[in-house]
C-alpha positions as CSV (number, residue, x, y, z in Angstrom):
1,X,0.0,0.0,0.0
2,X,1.8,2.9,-1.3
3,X,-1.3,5.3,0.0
4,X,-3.6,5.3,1.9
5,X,-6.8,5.8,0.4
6,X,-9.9,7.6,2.9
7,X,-13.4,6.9,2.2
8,X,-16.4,9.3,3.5
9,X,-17.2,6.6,6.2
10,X,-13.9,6.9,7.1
11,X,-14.0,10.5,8.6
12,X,-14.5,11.2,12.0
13,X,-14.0,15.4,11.7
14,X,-13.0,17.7,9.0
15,X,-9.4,16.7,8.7
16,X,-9.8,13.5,10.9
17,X,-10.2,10.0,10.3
18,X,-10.1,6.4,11.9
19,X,-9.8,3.5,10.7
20,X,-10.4,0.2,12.1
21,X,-10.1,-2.4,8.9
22,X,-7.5,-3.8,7.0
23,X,-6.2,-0.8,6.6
24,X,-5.2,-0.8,10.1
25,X,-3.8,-4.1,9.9
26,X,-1.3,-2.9,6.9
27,X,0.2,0.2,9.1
28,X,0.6,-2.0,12.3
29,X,2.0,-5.2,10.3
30,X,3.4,-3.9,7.2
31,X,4.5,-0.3,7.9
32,X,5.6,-0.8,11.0
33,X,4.1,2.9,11.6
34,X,4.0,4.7,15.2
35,X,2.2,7.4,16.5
36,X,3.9,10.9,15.2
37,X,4.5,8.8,11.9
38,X,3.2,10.7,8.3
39,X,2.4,9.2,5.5
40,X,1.0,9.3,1.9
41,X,-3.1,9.6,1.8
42,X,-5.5,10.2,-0.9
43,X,-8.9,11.2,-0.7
44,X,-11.4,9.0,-3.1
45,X,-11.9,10.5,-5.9
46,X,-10.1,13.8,-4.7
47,X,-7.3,14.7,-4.2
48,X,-4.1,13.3,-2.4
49,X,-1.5,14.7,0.4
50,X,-0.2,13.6,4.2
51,X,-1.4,12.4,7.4
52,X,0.0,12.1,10.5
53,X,-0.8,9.4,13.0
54,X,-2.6,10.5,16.3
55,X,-3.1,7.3,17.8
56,X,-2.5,3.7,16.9
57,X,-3.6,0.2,18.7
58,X,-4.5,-3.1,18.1
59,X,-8.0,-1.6,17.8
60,X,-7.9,1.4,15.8
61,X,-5.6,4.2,14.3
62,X,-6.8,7.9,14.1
63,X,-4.9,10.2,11.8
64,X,-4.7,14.3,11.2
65,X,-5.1,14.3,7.0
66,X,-4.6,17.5,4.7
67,X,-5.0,17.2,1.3
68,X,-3.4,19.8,-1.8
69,X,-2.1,17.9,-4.6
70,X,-4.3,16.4,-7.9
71,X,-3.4,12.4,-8.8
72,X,-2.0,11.4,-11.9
73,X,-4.2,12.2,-14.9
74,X,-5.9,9.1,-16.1
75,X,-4.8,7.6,-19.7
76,X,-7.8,8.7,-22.6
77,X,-8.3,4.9,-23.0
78,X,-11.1,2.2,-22.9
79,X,-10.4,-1.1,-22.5
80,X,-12.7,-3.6,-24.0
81,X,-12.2,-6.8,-22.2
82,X,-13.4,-10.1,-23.0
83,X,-14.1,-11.4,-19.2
84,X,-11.3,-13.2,-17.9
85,X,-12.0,-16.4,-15.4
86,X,-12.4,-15.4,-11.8
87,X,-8.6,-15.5,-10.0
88,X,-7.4,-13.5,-12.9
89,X,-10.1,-11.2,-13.1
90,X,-9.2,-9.7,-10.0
91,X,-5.7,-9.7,-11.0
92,X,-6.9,-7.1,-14.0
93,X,-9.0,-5.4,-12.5
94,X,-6.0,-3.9,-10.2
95,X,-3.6,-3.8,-13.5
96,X,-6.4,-1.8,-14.9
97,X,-6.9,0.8,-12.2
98,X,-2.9,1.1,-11.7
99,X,-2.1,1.7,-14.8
100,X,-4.6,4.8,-15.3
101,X,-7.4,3.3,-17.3
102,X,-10.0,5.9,-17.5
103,X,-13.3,3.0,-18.2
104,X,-13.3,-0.8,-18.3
105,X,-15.9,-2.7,-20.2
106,X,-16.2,-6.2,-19.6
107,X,-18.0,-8.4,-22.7
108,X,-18.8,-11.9,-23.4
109,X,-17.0,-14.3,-26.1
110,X,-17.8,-17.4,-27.5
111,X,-14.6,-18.4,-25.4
112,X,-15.5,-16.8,-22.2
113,X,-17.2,-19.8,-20.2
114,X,-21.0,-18.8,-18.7
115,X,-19.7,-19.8,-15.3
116,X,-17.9,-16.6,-15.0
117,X,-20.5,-14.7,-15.1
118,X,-21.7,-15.7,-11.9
119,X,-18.9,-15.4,-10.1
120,X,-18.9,-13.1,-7.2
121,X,-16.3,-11.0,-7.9
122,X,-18.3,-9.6,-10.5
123,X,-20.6,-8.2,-7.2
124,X,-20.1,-4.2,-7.0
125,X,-18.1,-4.3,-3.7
126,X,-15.8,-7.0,-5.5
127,X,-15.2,-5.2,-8.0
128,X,-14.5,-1.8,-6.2
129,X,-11.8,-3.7,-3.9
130,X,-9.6,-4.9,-6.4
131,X,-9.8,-1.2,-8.0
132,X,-9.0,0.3,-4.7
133,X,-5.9,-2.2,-3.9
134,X,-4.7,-0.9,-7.4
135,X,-5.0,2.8,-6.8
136,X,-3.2,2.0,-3.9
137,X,-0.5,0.7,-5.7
138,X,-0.3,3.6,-7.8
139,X,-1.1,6.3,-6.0
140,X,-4.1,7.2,-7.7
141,X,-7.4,8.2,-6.0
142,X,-10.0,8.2,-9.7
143,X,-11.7,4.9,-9.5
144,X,-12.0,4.0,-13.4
145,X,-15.5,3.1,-14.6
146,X,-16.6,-0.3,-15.1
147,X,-19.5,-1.2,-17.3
148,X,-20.8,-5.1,-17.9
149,X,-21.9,-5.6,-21.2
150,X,-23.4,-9.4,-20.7
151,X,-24.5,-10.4,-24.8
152,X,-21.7,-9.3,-27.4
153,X,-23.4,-9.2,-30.4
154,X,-25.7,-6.4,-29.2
155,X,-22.8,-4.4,-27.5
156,X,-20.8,-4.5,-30.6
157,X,-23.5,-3.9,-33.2
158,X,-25.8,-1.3,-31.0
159,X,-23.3,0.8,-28.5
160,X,-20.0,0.0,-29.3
161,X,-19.6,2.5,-32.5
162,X,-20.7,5.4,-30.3
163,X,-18.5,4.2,-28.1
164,X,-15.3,4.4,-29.8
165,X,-16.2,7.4,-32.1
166,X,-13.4,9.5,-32.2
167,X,-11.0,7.2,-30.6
168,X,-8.3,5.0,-32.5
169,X,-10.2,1.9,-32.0
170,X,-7.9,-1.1,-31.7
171,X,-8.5,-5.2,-31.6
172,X,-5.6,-6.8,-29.9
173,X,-5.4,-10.6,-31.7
174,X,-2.8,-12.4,-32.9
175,X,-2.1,-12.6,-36.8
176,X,-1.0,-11.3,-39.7
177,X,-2.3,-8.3,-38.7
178,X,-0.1,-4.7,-38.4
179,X,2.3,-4.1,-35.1
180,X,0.2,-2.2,-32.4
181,X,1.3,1.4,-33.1
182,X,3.5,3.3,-30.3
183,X,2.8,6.3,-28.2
184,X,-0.7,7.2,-29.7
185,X,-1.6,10.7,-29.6
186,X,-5.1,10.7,-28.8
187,X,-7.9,9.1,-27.0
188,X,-8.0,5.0,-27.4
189,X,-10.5,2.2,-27.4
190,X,-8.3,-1.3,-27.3
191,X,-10.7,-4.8,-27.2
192,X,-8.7,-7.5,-25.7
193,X,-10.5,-11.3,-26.3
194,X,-10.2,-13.8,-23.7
195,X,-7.6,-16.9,-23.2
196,X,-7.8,-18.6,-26.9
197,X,-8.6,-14.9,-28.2
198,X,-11.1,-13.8,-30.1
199,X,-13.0,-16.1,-33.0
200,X,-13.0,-15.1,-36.4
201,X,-16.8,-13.9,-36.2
202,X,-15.6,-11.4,-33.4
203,X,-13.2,-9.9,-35.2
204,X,-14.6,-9.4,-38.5
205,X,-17.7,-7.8,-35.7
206,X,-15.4,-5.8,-34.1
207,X,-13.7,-4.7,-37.5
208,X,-17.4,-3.8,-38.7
209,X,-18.1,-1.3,-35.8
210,X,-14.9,0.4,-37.0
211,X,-12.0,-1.1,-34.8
212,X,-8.6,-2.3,-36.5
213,X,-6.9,-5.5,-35.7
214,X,-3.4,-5.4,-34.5
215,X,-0.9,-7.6,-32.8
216,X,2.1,-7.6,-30.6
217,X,4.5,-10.3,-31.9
218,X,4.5,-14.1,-32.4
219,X,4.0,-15.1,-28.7
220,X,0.5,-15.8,-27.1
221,X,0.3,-14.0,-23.9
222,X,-2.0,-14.5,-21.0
223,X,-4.8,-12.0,-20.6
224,X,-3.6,-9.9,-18.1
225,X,0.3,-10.0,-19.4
226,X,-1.4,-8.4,-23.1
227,X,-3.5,-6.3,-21.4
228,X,-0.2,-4.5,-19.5
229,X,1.9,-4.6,-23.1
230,X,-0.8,-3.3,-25.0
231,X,-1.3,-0.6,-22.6
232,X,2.3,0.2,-22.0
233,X,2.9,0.0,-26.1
234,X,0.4,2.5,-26.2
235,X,1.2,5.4,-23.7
């Protein structure tokens, strides 16, 4: 936890907060911290600066915060993801919010098993903690948005075009396709298929609603390895 991200339910006063979760757990067990101690915070969806321990126990720590700093601006990108299986979805889903993605949209493939859709990390609050352990990460305090789109067909035909208008719209997918281009000046839409990638039919979809295939090289990667070196390729 590089900082420590506050919450509304998390203040006590203006400029006051305690915390009694695993938060707490991280400062006493990881950071070793003490009272008179200062350290990063960020404000959810605000802005960032310090905080300086008051008081901490085994049962809670109370911290004087100030705050006068923006984050990091968040990369003009949407990801299109095909949904990953469970264990790895929560991997992503922290990749996506450290990195600086500014919306994540999560579809369905003819590879993506109906199982995952009911997994619970897909639950609000499941989501929301994996993006929170990645802002921490980062340093960021911009939770990116993330929108389920459960039937592909009508995603790509009906709301996908408006989507990407005005974007370079991007299919990552192996083939004898053009390298993905380098430091792209602009806003970007990038669709990323699922383990096995995308099947012909999606593509030539995707390609209809006005998105461009491109690949990164000979070698298959694993979901959330392409997702990284698209993004990094990119930006």
């Amino acid at each position: 936890m590089n900082l420590l991200l506050l919450g509304p339910d998390d203040f006590v006063g203006p400029g006051r907060v305690r915390l009694t979760d695993r938060r707490l757990r991280h400062l006493i067990e990881v950071h070793r911290s003490e009272a008179g101690a200062t350290l990063r915070v960020g404000e959810l969806g605000g802005q960032m600066g310090e905080g300086r321990i008051l008081r901490l126990d085994d049962r809670l720590a109370e911290l004087d915060v100030s705050f006068d700093r923006d984050p990091p601006a968040k990369l003009p990108l949407t990801v299109i993801l095909a949904l990953p299986r469970p264990k790895m979805l929560r991997r992503v889903l922290q990749t996506i919010a450290s990195m600086g993605v500014a919306r994540l949209v999560l579809i369905n493939s003819y590879r993506v098993e109906k199982s995952f859709w009911q997994t619970p990390f897909l639950a609000p609050a499941a989501i929301r903690e994996q993006l929170i352990l990645g802002l921490e990460q980062a340093r960021d305090t911009r939770l990116p948005d993330v929108i389920l789109e459960k039937r592909f067909k009508p995603f790509v035909e009906d709301r996908l075009p408006g989507l990407i208008a005005g974007t370079h719209a991007l299919v990552g997918h192996p083939g004898d396709f053009p390298p993905c281009p380098r430091g792209v000046d602009g806003a970007v839409s990038l669709a990323i298929g699922p383990e096995g990638g995308w099947i012909p039919y999606e593509v030539d979809k995707l390609v209809e609603a006005g998105m461009t295939p491109v690949q990164l090289g000979e070698r298959i990667l694993r979901v959330e390895t392409a997702v990284t070196a698209l993004i990094a390729r990119l930006f």
